[in-house]
VEXKOLKOL-984898 format. One record per residue: chain; x, y negated, z of N, C-alpha, C in turn; residue number from 1; residue in one letter. Coordinates in steps of 0.1 Angstrom, whole numbers, always signed. Atoms other than C-alpha are relative to their C-alpha. Example, Ala and Ser with C-alpha at 12.3 -4.5 7.8 and 13.67 -1.06 7.14 Angstrom:
<atoms>
chain; n.x; n.y; n.z; ca.x; ca.y; ca.z; c.x; c.y; c.z; n; res
A; +9; +12; +0; +123; +45; +78; +9; -12; +0; 1; A
A; -9; +11; +0; +137; +11; +71; -8; -11; +8; 2; S
</atoms>
This chain:
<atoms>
chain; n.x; n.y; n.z; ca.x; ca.y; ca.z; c.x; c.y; c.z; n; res
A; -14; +3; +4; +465; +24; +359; +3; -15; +3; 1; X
A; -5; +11; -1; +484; -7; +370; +14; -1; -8; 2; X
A; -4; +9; +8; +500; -30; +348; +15; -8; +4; 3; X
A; -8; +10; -3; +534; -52; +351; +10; -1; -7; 4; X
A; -5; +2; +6; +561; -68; +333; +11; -1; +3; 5; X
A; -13; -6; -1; +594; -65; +328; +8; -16; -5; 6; X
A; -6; +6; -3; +617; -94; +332; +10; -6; -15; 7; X
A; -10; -1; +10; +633; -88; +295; -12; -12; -13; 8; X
A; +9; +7; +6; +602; -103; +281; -2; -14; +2; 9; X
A; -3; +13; -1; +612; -140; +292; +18; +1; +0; 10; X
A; -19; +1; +2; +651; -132; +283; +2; -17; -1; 11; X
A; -2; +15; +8; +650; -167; +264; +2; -7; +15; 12; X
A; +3; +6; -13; +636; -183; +296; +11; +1; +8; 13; X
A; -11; -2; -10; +664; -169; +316; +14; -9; +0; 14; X
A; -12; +3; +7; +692; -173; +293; +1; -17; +0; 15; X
A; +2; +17; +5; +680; -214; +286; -2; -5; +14; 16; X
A; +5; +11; -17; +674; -218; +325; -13; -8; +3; 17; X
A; +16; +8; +1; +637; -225; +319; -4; +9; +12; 18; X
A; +6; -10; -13; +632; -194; +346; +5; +5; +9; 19; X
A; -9; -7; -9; +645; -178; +377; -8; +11; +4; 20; X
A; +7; -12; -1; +633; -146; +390; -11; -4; +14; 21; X
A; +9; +8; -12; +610; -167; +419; -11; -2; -12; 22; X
A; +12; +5; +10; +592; -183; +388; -3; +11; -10; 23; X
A; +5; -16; +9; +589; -147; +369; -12; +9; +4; 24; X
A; +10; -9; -5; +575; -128; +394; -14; -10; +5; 25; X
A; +12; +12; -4; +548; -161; +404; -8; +8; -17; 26; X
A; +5; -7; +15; +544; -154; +364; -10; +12; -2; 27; X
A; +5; -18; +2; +535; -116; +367; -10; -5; +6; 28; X
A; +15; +0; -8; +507; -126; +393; -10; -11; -6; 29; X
A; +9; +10; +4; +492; -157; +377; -6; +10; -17; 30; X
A; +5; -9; +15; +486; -130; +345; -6; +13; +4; 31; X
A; +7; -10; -9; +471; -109; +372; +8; +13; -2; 32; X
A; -7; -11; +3; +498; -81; +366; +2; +8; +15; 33; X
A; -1; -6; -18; +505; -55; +399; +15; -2; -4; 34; X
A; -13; +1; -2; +543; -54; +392; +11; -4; -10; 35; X
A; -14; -3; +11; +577; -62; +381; +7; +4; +1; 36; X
A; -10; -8; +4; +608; -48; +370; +12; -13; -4; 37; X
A; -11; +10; +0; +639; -67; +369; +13; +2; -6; 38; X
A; -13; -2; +7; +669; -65; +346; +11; -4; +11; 39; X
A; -13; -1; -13; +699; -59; +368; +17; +0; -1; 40; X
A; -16; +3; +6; +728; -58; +342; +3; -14; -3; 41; X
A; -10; +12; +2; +755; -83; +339; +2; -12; +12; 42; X
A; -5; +9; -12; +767; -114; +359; -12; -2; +8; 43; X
A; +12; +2; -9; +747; -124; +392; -11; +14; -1; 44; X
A; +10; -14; +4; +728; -87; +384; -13; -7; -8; 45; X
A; +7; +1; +11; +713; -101; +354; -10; -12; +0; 46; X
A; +10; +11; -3; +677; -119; +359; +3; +0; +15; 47; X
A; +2; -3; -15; +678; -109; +394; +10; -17; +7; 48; X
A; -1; +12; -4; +701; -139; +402; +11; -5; +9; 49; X
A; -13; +3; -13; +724; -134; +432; -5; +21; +6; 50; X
A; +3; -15; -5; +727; -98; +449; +5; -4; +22; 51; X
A; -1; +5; -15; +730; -121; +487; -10; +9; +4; 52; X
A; +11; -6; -5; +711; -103; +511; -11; -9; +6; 53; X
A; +15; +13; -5; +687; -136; +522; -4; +0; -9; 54; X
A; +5; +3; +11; +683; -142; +486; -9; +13; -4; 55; X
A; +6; -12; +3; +672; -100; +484; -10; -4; +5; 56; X
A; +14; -4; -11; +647; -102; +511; -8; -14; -1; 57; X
A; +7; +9; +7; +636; -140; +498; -11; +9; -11; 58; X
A; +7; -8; +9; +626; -120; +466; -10; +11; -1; 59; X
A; +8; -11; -7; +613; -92; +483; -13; -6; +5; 60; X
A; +14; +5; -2; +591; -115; +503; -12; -5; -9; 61; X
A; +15; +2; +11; +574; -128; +473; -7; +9; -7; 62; X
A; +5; -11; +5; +569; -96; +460; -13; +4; +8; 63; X
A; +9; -8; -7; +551; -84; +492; -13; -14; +3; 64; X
A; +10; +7; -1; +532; -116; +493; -9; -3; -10; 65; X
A; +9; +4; +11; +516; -119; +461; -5; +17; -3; 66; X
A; +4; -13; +5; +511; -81; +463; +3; +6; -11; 67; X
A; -5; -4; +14; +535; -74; +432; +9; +13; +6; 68; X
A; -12; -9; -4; +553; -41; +435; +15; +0; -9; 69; X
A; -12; +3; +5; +590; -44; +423; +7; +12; -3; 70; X
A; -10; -11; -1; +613; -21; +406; +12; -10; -9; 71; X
A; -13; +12; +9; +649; -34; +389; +8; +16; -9; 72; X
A; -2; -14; +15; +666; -11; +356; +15; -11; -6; 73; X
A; -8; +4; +10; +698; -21; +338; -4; +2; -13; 74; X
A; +9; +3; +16; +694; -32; +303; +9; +12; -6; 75; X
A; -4; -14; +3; +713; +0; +293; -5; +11; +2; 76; X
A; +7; -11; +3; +692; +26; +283; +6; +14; -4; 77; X
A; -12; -12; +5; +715; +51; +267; +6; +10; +11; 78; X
A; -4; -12; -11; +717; +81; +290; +7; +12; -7; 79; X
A; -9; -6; +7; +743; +95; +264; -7; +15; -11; 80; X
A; +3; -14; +5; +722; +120; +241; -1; -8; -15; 81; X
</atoms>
């Protein structure tokens, strides 16, 4: 089973500008985690930061260089039941 965190778990960090999703995902690997998950709702798609395509494939690269696999989820869970 591999391990990884989810982006909602430094909300504060985000929200206060103490983090960006460069220094989140560095985070997941220095706590030896395999992947993260990226909150994708609201302005700039949330943590994620900018939805540019250099800035995607920036983010992407660190992913693939620290060997983190990446998935992203809106903070809306409610699939109406």
């Amino acid at each position: 089973m591999l391990l990884g965190l989810e982006s909602f778990s430094y909300h504060l960090a985000f929200a206060y500008k103490q983090m960006n999703v460069f220094d989140f995902i560095r985070r997941t690997a220095e706590l030896g985690l395999a992947g993260v998950e990226i909150l994708v709702e609201g302005a700039n798609l949330g943590h994620l930061g900018s939805e540019d395509p250099g800035f995607l494939r920036d983010v992407r690269a660190l992913t693939d260089e620290l060997a983190c696999t990446s998935n992203s989820t809106p903070a809306n869970t409610d699939r109406g039941t």
